[in-house]
C-alpha positions as CSV (number, residue, x, y, z in Angstrom):
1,X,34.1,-16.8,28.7
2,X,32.2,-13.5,30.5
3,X,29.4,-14.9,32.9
4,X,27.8,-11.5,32.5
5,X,25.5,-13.0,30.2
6,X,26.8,-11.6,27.0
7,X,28.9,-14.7,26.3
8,X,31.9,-12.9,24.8
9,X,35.6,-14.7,24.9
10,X,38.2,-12.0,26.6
11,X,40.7,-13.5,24.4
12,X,39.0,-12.4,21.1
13,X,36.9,-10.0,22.1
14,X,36.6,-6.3,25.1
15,X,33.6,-4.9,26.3
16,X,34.4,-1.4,25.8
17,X,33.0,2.2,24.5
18,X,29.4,3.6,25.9
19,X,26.5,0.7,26.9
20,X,29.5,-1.2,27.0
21,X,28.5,-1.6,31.2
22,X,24.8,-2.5,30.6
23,X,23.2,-5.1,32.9
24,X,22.3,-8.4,30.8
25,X,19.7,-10.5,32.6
26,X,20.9,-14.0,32.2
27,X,20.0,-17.1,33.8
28,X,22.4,-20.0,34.1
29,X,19.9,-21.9,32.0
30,X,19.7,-19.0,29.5
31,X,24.1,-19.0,29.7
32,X,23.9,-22.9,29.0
33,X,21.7,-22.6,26.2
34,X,24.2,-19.8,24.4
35,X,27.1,-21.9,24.7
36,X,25.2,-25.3,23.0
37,X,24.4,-22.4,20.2
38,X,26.9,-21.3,19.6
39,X,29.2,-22.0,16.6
40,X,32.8,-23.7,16.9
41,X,33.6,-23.2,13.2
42,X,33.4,-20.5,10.5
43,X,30.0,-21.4,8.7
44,X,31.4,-20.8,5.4
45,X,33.8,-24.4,6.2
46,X,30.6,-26.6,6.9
47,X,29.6,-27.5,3.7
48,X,27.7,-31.0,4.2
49,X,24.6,-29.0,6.1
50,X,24.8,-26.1,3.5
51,X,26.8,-23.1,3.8
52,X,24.9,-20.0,5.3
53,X,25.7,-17.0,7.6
54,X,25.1,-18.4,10.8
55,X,21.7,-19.6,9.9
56,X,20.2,-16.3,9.4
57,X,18.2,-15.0,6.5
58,X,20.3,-13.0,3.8
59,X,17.2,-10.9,2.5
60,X,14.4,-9.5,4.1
61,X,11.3,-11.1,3.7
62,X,8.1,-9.3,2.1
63,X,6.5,-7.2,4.4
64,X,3.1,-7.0,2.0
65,X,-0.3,-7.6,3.6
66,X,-2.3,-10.6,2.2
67,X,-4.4,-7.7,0.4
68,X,-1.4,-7.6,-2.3
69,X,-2.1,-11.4,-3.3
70,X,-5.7,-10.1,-3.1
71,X,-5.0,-7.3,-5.5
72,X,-3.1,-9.4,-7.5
73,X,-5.7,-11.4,-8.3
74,X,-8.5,-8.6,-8.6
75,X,-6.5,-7.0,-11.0
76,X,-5.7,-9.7,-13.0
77,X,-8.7,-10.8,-13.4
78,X,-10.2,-7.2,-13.8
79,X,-7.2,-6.7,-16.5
80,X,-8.4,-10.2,-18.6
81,X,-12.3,-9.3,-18.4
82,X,-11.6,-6.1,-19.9
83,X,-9.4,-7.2,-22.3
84,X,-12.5,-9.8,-23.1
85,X,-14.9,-7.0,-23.4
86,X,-13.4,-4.9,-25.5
87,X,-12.5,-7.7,-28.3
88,X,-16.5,-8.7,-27.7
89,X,-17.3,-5.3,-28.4
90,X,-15.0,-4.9,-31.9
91,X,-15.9,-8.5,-33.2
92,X,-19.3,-9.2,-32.0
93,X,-20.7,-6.6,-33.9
94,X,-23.6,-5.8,-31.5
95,X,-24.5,-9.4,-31.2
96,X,-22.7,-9.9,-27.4
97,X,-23.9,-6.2,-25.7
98,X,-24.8,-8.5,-22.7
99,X,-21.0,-10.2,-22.6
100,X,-19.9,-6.1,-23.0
101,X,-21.2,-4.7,-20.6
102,X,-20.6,-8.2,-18.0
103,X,-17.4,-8.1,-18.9
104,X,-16.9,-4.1,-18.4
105,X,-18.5,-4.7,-14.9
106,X,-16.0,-7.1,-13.7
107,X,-13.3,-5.2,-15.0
108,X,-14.8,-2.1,-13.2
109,X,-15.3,-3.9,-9.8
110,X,-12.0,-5.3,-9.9
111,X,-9.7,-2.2,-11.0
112,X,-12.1,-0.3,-7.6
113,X,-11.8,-3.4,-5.5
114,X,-7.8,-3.3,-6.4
115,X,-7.3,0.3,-5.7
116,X,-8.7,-0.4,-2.4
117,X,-6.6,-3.4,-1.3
118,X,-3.9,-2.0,-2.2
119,X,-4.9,1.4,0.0
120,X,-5.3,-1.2,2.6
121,X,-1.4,-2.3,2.0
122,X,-0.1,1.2,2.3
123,X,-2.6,2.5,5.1
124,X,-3.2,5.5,3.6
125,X,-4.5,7.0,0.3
126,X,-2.2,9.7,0.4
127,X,0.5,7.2,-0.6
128,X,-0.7,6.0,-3.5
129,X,-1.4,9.1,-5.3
130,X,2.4,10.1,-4.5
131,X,3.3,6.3,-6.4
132,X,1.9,8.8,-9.0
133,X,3.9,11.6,-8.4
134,X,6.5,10.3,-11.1
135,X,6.7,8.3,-14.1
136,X,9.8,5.8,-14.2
137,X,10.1,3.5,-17.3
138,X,12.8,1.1,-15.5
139,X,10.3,0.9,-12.3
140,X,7.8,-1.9,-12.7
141,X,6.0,-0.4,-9.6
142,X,5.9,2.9,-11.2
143,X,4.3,1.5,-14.8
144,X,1.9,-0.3,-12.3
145,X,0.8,2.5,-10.6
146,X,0.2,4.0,-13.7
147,X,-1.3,1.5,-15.3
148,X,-3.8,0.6,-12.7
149,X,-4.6,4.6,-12.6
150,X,-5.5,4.7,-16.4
151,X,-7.3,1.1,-16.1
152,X,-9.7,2.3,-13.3
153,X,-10.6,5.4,-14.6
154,X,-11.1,3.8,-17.9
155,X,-13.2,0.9,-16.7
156,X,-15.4,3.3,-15.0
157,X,-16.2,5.3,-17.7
158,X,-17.1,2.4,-19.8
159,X,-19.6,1.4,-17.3
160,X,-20.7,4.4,-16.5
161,X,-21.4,6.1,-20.4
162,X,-22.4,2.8,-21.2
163,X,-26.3,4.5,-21.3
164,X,-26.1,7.7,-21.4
165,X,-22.8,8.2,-23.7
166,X,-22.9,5.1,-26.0
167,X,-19.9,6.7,-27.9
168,X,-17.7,7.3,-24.8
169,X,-18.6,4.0,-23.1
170,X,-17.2,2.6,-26.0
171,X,-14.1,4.9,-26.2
172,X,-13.0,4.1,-22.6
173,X,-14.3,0.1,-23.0
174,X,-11.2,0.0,-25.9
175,X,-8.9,2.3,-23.6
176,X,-9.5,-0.3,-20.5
177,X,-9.2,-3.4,-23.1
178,X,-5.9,-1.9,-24.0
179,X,-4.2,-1.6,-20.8
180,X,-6.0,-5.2,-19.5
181,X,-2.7,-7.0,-20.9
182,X,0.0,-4.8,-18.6
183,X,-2.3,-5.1,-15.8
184,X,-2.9,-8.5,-15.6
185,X,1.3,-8.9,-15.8
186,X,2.7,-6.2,-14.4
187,X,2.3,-7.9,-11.1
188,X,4.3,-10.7,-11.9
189,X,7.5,-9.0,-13.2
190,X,7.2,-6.9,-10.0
191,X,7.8,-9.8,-7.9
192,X,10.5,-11.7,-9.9
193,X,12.5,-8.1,-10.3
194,X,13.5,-8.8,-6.4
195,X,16.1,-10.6,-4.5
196,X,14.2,-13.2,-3.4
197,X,15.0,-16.7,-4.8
198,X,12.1,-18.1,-5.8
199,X,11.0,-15.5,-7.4
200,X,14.0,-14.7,-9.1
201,X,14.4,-17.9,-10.4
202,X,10.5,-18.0,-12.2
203,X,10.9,-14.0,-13.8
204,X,10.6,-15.7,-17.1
205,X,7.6,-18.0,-17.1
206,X,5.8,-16.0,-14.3
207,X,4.2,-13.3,-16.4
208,X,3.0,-16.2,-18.6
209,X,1.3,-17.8,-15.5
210,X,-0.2,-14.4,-14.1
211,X,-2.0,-13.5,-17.4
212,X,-3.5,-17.1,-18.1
213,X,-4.5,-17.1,-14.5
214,X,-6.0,-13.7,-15.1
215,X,-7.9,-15.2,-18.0
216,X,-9.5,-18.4,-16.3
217,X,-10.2,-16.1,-13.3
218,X,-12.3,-13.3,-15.9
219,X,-14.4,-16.2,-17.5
220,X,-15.1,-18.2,-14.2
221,X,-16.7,-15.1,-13.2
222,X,-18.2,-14.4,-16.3
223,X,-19.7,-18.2,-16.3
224,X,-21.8,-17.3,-12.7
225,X,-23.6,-15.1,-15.1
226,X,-26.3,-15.0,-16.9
227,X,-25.3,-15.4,-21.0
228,X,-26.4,-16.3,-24.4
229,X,-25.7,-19.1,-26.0
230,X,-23.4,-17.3,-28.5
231,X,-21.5,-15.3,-25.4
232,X,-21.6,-18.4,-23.3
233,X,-20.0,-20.2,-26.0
234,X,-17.4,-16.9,-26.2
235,X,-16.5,-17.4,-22.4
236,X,-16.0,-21.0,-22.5
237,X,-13.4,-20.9,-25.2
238,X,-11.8,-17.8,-23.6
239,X,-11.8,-19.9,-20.4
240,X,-10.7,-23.0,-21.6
241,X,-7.6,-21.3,-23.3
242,X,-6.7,-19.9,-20.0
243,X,-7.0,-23.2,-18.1
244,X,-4.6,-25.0,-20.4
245,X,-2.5,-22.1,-20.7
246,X,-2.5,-21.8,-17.1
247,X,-2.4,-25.6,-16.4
248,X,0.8,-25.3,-18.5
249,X,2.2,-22.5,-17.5
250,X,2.3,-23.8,-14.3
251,X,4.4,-26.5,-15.0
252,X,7.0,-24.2,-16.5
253,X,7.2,-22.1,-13.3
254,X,7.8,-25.6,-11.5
255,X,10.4,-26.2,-13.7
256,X,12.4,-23.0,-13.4
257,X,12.2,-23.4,-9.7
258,X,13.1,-26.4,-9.8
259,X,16.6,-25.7,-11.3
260,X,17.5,-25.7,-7.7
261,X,16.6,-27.6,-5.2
262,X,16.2,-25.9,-2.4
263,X,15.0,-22.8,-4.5
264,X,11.9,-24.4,-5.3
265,X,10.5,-26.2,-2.2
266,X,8.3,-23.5,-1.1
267,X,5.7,-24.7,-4.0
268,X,6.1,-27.8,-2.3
269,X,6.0,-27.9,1.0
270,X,4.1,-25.8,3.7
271,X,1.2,-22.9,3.0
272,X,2.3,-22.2,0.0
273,X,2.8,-25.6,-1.3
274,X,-0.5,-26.2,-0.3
275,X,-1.9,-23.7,-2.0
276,X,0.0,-24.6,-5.0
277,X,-1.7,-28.1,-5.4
278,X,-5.2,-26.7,-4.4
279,X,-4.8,-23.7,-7.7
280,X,-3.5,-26.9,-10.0
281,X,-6.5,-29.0,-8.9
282,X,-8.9,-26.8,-8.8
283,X,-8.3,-25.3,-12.2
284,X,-7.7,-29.0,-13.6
285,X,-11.2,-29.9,-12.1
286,X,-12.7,-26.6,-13.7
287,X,-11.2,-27.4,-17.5
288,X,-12.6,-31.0,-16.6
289,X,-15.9,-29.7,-16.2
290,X,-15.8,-26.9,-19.2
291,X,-14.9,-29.7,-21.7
292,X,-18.3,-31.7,-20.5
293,X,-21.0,-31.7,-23.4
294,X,-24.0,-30.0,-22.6
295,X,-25.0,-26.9,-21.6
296,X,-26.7,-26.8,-18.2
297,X,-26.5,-23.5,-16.7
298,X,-24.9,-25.7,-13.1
299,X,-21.9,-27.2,-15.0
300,X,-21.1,-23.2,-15.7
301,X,-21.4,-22.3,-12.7
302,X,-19.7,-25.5,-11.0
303,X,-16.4,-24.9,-13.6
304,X,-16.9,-21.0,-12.7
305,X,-16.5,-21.7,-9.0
306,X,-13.8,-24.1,-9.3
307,X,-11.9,-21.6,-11.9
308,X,-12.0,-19.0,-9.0
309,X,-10.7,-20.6,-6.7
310,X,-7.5,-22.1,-8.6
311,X,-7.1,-18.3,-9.9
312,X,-7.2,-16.8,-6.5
313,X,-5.1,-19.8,-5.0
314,X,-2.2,-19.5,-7.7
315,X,-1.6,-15.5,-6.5
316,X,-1.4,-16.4,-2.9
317,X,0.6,-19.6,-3.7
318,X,3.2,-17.4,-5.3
319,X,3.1,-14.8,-2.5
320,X,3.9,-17.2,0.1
321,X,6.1,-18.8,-1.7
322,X,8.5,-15.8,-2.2
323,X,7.7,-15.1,1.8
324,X,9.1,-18.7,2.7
325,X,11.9,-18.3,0.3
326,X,13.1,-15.1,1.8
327,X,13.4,-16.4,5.0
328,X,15.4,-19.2,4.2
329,X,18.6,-18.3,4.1
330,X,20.2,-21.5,2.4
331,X,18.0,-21.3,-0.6
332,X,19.8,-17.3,-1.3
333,X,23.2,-19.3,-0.6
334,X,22.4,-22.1,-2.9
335,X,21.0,-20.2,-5.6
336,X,23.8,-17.8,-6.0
337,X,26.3,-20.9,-6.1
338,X,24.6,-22.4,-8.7
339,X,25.4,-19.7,-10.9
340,X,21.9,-18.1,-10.9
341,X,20.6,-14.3,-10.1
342,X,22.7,-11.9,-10.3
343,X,25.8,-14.1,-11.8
344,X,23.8,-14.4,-14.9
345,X,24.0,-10.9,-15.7
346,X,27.8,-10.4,-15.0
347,X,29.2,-14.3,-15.2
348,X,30.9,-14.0,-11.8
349,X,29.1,-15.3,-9.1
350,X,28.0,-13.2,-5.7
351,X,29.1,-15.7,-3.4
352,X,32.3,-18.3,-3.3
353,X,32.4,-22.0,-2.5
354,X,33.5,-23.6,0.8
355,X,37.2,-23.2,-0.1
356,X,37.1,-19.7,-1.7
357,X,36.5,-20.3,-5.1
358,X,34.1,-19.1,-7.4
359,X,31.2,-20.9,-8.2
360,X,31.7,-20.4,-12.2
């Protein structure tokens, strides 16, 4: 072997072409340390501790700030309240103005705090007007963009004619109810259309996840409020639906991750894990305390604090989750062999087994 610190077998291999001369800086220790390294058989022929190229990540990991997760829950939950609002609005018959205009406030706050975090994501404004540039239908960033564009200006409006234009506050109230349902999913099928495996493996029960999650998140907010007993009795119900649904739905992403092994340790094991089990008990403790008799104003608040958190802690679970996924390059391997991703769109598999054959 070369003791030029490049650790490259003559027999195999020739330092040749320009930079081939470069000075390595190399210390026997550092020399010593390369050879224990390195590998003395083809990766692809060790298949008791798992199959993987050289032990190095296939995909690239997300390179998101923590403001997406943020965003993904401020719209979400912006998205449900709306959606709330504007079915208060058409079936309350005047009764639940308070629970309106509430409602049209968190979904206002939420579209303005999302546009921001996600500013924050891009570093400048200038590149998310150009997401608007274009309109693609097979983009699920694009119908994002767009739907977060229509949402914000349409929550706005609502809040803002709410006084002065009764008529159009309630014109843009039913546009922004409208487009609460895409914008509390959208975020979820943006994830799972990716590489990565844990969120590949979850594309069909994580839209179902993100919109109940949206939901208890919308009336945990709403509960820290001050209500009526009719629109107090509105929010509970709505949040109640989304705590089982969520509480459920939950279970059904574990499942699909589940499918393999490897593919689905990230929800159970390290940040993310954690998170995972702090949104399920949370939430669990929050649907406890809704189904309490009684109507002190502190058990609202108490099942509206503990609602928010297992909202909030659910988005970040899954970011992480798709962050620690990426980077392990066994999971992509294992997945793949399995006969998942891609190979259940075209029935042959991406990658072959240790002695060449295909996994299906």
């Amino acid at each position: 072997m070369s003791d030029d610190g490049r650790y490259i077998d003559p027999t195999i291999g020739a330092l040749s072409g320009e930079g081939s001369h470069q000075r390595v800086k190399a210390t026997e220790e550092r020399l010593e340390q390369l050879a224990r390294d390195a590998w003395t058989h083809l990766p692809s022929r060790a298949p008791e501790d798992g199959t993987t190229y050289y032990d190095r990540p296939v995909i690239k990991e997300p390179v998101w700030k923590p403001a997406v997760p943020a965003y993904f829950y401020a719209g979400g939950t912006a998205g449900a309240a709306s959606t709330l609002a504007a079915a208060a609005q058409v079936f309350g018959r005047g009764r639940m103005r308070g629970l309106v205009k509430r409602a049209r406030l968190v979904g206002a706050a939420g579209t303005s705090v999302g546009m921001g975090l996600l500013v924050e994501d891009l570093g400048r404004r200038s590149r998310l007007f150009n997401m608007l540039r274009v309109f693609r239908p097979t983009s699920p960033m694009s119908i994002g963009s767009w739907v977060l564009a229509g949402s914000t200006t349409a929550s706005a409006g609502a809040v803002v004619f709410d006084t002065s234009a009764p008529l159009l506050g309630d014109l843009a109230g039913l546009a922004a109810g409208a487009g609460g349902l895409p914008l509390s999913a959208y975020t979820a099928v943006l994830v799972s259309n990716s590489a990565v495996p844990v969120w590949q493996a979850v594309r069909r029960s994580l839209p179902s996840l993100f919109v109940a999650s949206a939901m208890n998140g919308a009336a945990s907010l709403l509960d820290m409020m001050d209500l009526t007993d009719e629109e107090a009795r509105v929010v509970r119900g709505f949040g109640i639906a989304g705590r089982v649904a969520e509480l459920a739905a939950a279970e059904a992403v574990q499942k699909d991750a589940d499918r393999v092994e490897r593919v689905g340790r990230p929800l159970k094991e390290g940040l993310s894990g954690s998170l995972w089990r702090l949104a399920k008990l949370a939430t669990s403790a929050s649907l406890a305390v809704s189904l309490l008799p009684g109507r002190a104003r502190w058990k609202r608040r108490l099942a509206g604090l503990l609602g928010t958190i297992g909202a909030a802690a659910v988005r970040f679970a899954i970011f992480y989750a798709g962050v620690a996924s990426a980077r392990d390059p066994r999971a992509t391997f294992e997945q793949q062999r399995a006969g998942h991703g891609a190979a259940e769109t075209t029935g042959t598999a991406a990658v072959t087994g240790p002695g060449g054959e295909r996994a299906l």
